[in-house]
C-alpha positions as CSV (number, residue, x, y, z in Angstrom):
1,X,37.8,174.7,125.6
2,X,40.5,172.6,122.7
3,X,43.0,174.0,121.7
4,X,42.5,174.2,117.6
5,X,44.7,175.3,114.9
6,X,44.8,175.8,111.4
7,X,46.1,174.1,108.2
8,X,45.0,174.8,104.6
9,X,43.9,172.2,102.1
10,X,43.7,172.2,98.3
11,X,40.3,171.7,97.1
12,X,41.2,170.6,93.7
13,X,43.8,168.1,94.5
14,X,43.6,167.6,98.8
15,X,47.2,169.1,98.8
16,X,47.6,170.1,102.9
17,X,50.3,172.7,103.8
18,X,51.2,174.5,107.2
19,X,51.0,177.9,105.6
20,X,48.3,179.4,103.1
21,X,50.4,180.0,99.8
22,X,48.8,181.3,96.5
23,X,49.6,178.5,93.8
24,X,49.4,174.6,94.7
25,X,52.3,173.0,95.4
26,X,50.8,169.8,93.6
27,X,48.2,170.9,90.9
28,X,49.7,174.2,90.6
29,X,46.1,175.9,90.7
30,X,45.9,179.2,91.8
31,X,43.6,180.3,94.7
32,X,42.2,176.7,95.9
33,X,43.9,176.6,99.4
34,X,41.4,176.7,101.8
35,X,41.6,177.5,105.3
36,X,40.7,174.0,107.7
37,X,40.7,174.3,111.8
38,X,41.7,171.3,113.5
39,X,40.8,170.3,116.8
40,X,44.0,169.9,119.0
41,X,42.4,168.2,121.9
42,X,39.2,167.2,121.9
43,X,36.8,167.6,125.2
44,X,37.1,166.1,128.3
45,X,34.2,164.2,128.3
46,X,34.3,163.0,124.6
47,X,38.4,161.6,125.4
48,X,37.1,160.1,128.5
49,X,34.2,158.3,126.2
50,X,36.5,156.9,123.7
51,X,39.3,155.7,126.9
52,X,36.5,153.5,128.3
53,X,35.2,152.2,125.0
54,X,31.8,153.0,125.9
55,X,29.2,153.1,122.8
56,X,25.4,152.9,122.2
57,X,26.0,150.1,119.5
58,X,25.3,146.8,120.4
59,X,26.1,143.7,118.2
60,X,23.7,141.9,116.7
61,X,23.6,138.1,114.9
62,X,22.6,139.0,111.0
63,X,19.7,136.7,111.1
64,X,18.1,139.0,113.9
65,X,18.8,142.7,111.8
66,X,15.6,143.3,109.9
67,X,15.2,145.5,107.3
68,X,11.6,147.0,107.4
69,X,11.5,150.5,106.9
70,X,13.4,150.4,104.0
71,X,10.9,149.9,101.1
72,X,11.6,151.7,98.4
73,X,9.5,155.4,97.4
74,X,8.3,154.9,93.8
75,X,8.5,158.2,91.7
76,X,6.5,158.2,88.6
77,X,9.3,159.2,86.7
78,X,11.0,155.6,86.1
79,X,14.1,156.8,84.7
80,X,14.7,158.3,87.6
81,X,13.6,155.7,90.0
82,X,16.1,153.3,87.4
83,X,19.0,155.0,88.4
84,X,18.3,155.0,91.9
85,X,17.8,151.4,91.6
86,X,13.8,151.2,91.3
87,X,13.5,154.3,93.7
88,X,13.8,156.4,96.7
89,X,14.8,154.5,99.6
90,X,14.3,155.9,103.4
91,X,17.2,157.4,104.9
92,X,19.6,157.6,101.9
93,X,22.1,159.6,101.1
94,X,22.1,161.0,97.1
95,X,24.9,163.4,95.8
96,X,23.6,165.0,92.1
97,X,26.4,166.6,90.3
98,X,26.8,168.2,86.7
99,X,28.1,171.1,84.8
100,X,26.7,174.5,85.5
101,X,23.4,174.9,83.7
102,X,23.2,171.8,82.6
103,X,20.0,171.2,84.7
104,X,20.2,169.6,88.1
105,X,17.9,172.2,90.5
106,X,15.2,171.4,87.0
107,X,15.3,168.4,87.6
108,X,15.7,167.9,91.2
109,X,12.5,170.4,91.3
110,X,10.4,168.2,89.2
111,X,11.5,165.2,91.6
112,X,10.6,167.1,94.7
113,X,7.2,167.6,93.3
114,X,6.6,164.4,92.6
115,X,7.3,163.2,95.5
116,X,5.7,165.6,97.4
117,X,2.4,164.6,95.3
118,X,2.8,161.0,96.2
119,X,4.7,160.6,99.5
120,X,3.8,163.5,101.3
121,X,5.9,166.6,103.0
122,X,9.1,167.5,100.7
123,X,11.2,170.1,101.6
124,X,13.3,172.1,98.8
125,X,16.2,174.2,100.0
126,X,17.8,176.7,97.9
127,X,21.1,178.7,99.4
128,X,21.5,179.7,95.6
129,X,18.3,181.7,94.6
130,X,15.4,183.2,96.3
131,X,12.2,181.0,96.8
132,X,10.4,183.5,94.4
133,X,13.0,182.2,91.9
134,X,12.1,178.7,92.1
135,X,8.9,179.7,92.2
136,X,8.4,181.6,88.8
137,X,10.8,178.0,87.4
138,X,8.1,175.8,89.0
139,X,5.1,178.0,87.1
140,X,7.2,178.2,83.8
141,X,7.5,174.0,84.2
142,X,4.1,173.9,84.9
143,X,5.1,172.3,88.5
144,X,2.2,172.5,91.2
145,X,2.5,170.3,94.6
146,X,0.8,171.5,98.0
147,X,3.0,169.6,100.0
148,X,6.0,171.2,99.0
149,X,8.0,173.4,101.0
150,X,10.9,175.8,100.1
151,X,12.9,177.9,101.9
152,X,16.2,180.0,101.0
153,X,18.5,179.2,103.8
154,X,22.5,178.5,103.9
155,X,23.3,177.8,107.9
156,X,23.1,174.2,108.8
157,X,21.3,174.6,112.0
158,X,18.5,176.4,110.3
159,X,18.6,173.8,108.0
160,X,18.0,171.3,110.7
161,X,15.3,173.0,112.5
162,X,13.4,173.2,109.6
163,X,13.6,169.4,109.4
164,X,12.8,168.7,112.6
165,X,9.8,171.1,112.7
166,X,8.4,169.9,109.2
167,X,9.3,166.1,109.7
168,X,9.7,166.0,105.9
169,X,9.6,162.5,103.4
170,X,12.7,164.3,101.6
171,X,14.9,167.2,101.5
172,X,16.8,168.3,98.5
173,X,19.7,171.3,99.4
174,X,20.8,172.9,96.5
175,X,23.9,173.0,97.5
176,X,26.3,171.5,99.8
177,X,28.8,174.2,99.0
178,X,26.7,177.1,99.7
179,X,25.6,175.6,103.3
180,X,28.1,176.2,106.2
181,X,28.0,175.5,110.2
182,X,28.3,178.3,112.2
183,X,30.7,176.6,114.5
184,X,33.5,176.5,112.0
185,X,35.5,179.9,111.1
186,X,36.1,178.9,107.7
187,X,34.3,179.9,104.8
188,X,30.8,178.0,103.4
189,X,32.4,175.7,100.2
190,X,35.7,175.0,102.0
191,X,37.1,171.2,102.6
192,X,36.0,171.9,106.3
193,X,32.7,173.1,105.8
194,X,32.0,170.5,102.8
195,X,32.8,167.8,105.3
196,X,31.1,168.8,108.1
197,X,27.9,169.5,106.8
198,X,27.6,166.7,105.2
199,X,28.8,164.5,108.1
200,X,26.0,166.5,109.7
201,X,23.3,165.5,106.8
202,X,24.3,161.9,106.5
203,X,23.6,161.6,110.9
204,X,20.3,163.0,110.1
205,X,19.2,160.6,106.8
206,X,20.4,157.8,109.2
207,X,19.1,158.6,112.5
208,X,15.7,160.2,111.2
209,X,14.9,157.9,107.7
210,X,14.3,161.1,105.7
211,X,16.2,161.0,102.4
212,X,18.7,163.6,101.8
213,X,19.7,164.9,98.2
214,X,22.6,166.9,97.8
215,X,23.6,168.7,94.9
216,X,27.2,169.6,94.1
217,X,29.2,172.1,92.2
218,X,31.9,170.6,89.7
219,X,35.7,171.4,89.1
220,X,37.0,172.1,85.6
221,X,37.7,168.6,85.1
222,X,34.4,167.3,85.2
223,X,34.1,165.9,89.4
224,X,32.1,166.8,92.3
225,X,34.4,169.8,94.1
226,X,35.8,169.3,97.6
227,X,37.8,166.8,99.4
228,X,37.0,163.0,98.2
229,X,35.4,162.1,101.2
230,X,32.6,163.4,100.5
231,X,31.7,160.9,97.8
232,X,32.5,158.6,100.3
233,X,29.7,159.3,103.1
234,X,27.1,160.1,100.5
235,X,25.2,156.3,99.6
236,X,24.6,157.2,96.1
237,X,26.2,159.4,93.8
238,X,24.9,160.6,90.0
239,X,26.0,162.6,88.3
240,X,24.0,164.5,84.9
241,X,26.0,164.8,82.1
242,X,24.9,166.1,78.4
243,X,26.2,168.5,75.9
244,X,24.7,171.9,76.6
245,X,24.0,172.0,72.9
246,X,22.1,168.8,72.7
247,X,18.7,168.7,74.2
248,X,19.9,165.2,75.6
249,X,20.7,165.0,79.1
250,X,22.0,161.6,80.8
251,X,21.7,161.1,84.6
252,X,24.5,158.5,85.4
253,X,24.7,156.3,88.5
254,X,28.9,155.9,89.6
255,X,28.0,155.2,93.4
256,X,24.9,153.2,94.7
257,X,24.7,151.2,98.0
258,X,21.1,150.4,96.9
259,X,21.4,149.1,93.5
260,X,23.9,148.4,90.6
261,X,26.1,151.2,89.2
262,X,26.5,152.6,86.2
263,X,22.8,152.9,85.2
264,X,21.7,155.7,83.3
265,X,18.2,157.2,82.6
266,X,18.1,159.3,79.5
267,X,16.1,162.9,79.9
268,X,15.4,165.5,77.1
269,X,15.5,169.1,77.5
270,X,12.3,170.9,76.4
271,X,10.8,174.0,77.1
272,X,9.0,171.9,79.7
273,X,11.7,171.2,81.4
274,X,13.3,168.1,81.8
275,X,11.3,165.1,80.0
276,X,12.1,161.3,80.5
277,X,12.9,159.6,77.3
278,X,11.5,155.7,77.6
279,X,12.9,154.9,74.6
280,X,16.6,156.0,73.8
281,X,17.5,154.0,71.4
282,X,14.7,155.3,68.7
283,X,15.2,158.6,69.7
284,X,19.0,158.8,69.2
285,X,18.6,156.9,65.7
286,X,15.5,159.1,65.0
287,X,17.3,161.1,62.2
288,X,19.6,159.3,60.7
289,X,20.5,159.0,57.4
290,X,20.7,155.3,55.8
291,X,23.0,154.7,53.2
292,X,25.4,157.2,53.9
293,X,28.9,156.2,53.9
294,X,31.0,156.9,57.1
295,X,27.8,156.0,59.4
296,X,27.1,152.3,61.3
297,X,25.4,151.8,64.1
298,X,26.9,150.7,67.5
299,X,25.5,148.5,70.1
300,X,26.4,149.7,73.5
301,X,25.4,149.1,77.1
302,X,25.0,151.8,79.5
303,X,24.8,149.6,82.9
304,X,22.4,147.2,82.8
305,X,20.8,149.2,79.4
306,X,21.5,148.3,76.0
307,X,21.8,151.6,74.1
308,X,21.7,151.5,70.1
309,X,23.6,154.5,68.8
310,X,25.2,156.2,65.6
311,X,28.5,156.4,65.0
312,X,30.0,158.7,62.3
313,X,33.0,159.3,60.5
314,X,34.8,161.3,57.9
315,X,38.1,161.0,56.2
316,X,39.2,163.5,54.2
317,X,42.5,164.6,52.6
318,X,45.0,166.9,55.0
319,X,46.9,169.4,53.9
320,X,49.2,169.0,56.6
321,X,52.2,167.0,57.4
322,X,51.2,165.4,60.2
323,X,46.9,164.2,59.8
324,X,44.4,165.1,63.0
325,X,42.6,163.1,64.8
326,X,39.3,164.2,65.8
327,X,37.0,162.4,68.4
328,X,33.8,163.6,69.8
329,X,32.1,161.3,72.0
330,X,34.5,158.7,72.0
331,X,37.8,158.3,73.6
332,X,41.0,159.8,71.8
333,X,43.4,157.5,72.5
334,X,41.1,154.9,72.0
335,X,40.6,156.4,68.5
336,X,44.6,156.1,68.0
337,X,44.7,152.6,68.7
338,X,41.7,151.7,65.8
339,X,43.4,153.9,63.2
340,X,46.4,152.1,63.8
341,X,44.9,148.5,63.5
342,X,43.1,149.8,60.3
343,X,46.5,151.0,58.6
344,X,48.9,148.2,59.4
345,X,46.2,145.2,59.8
346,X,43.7,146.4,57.1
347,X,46.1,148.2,55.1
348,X,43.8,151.3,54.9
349,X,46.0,154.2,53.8
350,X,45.2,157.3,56.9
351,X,48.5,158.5,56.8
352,X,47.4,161.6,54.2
353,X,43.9,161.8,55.8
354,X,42.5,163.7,58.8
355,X,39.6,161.6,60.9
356,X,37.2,162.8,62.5
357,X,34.4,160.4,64.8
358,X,31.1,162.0,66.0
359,X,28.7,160.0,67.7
360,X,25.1,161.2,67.5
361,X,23.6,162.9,70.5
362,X,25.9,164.2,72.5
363,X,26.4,160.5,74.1
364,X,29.9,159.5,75.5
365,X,31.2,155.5,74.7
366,X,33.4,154.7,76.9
367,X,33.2,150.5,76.8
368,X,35.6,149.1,73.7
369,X,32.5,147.0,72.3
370,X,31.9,150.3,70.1
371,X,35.3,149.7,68.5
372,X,34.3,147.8,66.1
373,X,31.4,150.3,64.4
374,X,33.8,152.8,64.9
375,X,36.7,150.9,62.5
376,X,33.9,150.0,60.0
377,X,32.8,153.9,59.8
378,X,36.2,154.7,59.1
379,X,36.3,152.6,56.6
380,X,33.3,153.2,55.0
381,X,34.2,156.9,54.6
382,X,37.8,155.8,53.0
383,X,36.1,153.7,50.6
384,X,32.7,155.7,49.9
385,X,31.0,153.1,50.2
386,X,27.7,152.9,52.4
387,X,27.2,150.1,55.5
388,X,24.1,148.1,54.8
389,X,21.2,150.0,56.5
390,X,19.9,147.1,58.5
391,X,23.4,145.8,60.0
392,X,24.5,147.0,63.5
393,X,28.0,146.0,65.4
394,X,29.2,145.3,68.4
395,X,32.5,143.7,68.9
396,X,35.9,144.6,70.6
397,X,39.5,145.3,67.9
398,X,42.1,143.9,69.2
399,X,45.7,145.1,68.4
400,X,46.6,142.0,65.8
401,X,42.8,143.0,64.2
402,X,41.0,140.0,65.6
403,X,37.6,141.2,67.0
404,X,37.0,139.8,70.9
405,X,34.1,139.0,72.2
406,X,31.9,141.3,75.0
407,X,29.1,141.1,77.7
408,X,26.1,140.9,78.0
409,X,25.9,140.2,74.4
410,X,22.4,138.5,74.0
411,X,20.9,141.7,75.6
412,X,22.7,143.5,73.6
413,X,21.4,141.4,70.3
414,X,17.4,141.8,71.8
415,X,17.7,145.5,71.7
416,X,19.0,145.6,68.0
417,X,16.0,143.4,67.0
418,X,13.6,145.2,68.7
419,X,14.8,148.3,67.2
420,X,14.5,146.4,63.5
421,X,17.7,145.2,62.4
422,X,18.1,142.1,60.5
423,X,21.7,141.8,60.4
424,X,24.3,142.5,63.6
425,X,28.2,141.8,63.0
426,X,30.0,140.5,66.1
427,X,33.2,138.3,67.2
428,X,33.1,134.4,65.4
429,X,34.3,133.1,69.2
430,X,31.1,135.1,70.5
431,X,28.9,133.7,68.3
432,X,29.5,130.1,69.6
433,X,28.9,131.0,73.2
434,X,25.4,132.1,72.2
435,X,22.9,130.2,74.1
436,X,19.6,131.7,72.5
437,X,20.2,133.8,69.8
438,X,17.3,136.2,68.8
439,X,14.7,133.9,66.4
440,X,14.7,136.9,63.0
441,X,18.2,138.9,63.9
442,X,20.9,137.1,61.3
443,X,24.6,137.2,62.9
444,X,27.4,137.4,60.9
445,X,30.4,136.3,63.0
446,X,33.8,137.6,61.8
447,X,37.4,136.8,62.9
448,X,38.9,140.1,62.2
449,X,38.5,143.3,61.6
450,X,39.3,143.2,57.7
451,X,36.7,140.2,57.5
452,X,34.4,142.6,59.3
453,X,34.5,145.5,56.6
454,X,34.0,143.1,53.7
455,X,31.1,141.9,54.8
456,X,29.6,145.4,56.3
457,X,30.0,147.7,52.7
458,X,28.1,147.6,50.1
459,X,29.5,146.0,47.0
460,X,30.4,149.0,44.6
């Protein structure tokens, strides 16, 4: 037998100490050490093994590795199949994330289904509710498939054995945290546990070619819970984000081995379920209001996706010495920085105003080529005075107020005439680099930001 022994790891920070102690030495989180055994010594046979250098790999030239088998599984839900990178592929890896109730197992259901329609033998398991559970979801979603399996079962081994005997296209455990080995003393959800099992899941995607989908609990801030690594083993990981009090939902690619990353497929929530959206642009500029002052429209791309979106803003007096800042949907600091521009650059007075930025949907901007609608909605609200209705921005403030150019701006530029817009405001030094400009969309190029908001509100 090894000799093991025992050492306790934080699960919100990795933080490993000797001892169990009740607050974190490094986070200073109370009740996330968990207990880890370590093997000493390992087995005989297994030190003898790795002594000799003896393996069941064997080198090969790249021209002679072929890569049949490995044809993607269409779904007939393409945003799914987009983020994924044009769908399921044989032996993968997938790691789903998101805030509680925000709709993963729906979704993940709806997926199974399908694929159990059109590839054959899925197998769903749950070691969070009862299959009776998912059952009475699947009738309420109006989900029927014959050749879909569930089972409520937390022990790996089980897991496995249920694999082996069904031989399944793909298996979806919901989730990692509530699946532990029996061969470990520590606790199902631990950094142990996490690791192992899905060490034990990733041998089987790979040695077996069925695809594996694992879904993952969250930490208060927002990533997937347990030691790093595990984002590490996993091919792919998504993660589906949304406000719980938008019926939008976004499914969001960080991690993909099998296509390009940061792609995001756009879903609704409905009494349905969980709908696609094809077209996300429309829908999130659906009901807006034109001619309102403190709202522009902002070009952004969402991987390889141009996403047209609204950005609003208010400014209103503050009867408080020092003015808030507001921002919903777009970073703060990043809201900071454009107020500042606009008050020493454009000599817009905010220091007696509070600001507040919303953008419509429940959508999150992180990319800086939104700055520019967001300065001009600022503005607009200062002023009162409405943005032309059928103008849209895109463009990057610098701190001296010049606007910088972006990527991928021509795509960006197809998507705002497709949508209808005759006018879109963007960096002068972009403008020249423009190899095909859209025949019907008029760009204004501006040098700086002041230049910008002449040009964008309407003449009083």
């Amino acid at each position: 037998m090894a000799k093991t022994r025992s050492r306790y790891v934080c699960s919100n920070c990795n933080r490993v100490t000797a001892a169990y102690v009740g607050r974190c030495p490094k986070c200073g989180e109370f009740n996330t050490m968990e207990e880890e055994v370590l093997v000493a010594e390992a087995p005989p046979s297994k030190r003898n093994r790795r002594a000799t250098g003896q393996s069941d790999s064997k080198p090969q030239r790249l021209g002679e590795v072929t890569a049949d088998g490995f044809e993607r599984l269409p779904l007939p839900l393409p945003e799914f199949g987009r983020v994924l990178g044009g769908g399921i592929v044989p032996g993968s890896l997938v790691l789903v994330g998101g805030d509680p109730g925000i709709g993963k197992s729906t979704l993940l259901l709806d997926v199974s289904a399908l694929t159990a329609n059109a590839h054959g033998t899925t197998l769903y398991v749950s070691g969070e509710e009862s299959s009776r559970q998912i059952k009475m979801r699947a009738d309420r979603l109006g989900i029927t498939a014959n050749d879909l399996y569930l089972v409520t079962e937390t022990k790996l081994q089980a897991i496995l054995n249920h694999v082996e005997q069904l031989q399944p296209t793909l298996v979806i455990v919901d989730s990692i945290q509530t699946t532990f080995a029996e061969d470990l003393t520590s606790a199902a959800g631990s950094v142990s546990q996490v690791r192992e099992c899905a060490s034990r899941f990733q041998e089987l995607a790979k040695t077996s070619g069925v695809s594996v989908f694992l879904v993952g609990h969250v930490t208060k801030e927002g990533t997937i819970a347990g030691p790093r690594v595990l984002e590490h083993i996993v091919d792919t990981v998504l993660y589906l984000e949304g406000d719980p009090f938008h019926r939008y939902r976004l499914l969001r690619s960080v991690k993909n081995r099998f296509g390009a990353t940061s792609e995001v497929g756009v879903f609704e929530m409905v009494e349905k379920g969980m709908v696609e959206v094809p077209n996300p642009s429309e829908a999130f500029l659906a009901e807006r209001q034109v001619n309102a002052p403190g709202s522009t429209i902002a070009v952004t791309m969402e991987g390889t996706r141009p996403l047209l979106v609204e950005v609003q803003a208010l400014a209103s007096s503050t009867t408080f010495s020092n003015p808030r800042r507001t921002a919903n949907g777009v970073d703060y600091n990043r809201l900071l920085l454009i107020t500042a521009v606009l008050t020493r650059r454009v000599r817009v007075k905010l220091h007696d105003k509070d600001v507040f930025v919303n953008v419509i949907g429940g959508l999150q901007i992180d990319e800086p080529a939104a700055d520019l609608a967001i300065a001009v909605a600022i503005g607009s609200s200062v002023k009162d005075r409405a943005v032309h209705a059928d103008m849209a921005f895109v463009g990057e403030v610098g701190l001296s107020g010049e606007l910088r150019a972006v990527s991928q701006l021509e795509a960006r530029l197809k998507e705002a005439k497709k949508l209808g817009f005759k006018r879109c405001v963007i960096p002068k030094t972009a403008q020249r680099r423009l190899t095909e400009p859209p025949k019907g969309l008029d760009l204004l190029g501006c040098r700086n930001l002041a230049e910008a908001i002449d040009v964008a509100l309407i003449q009083a």
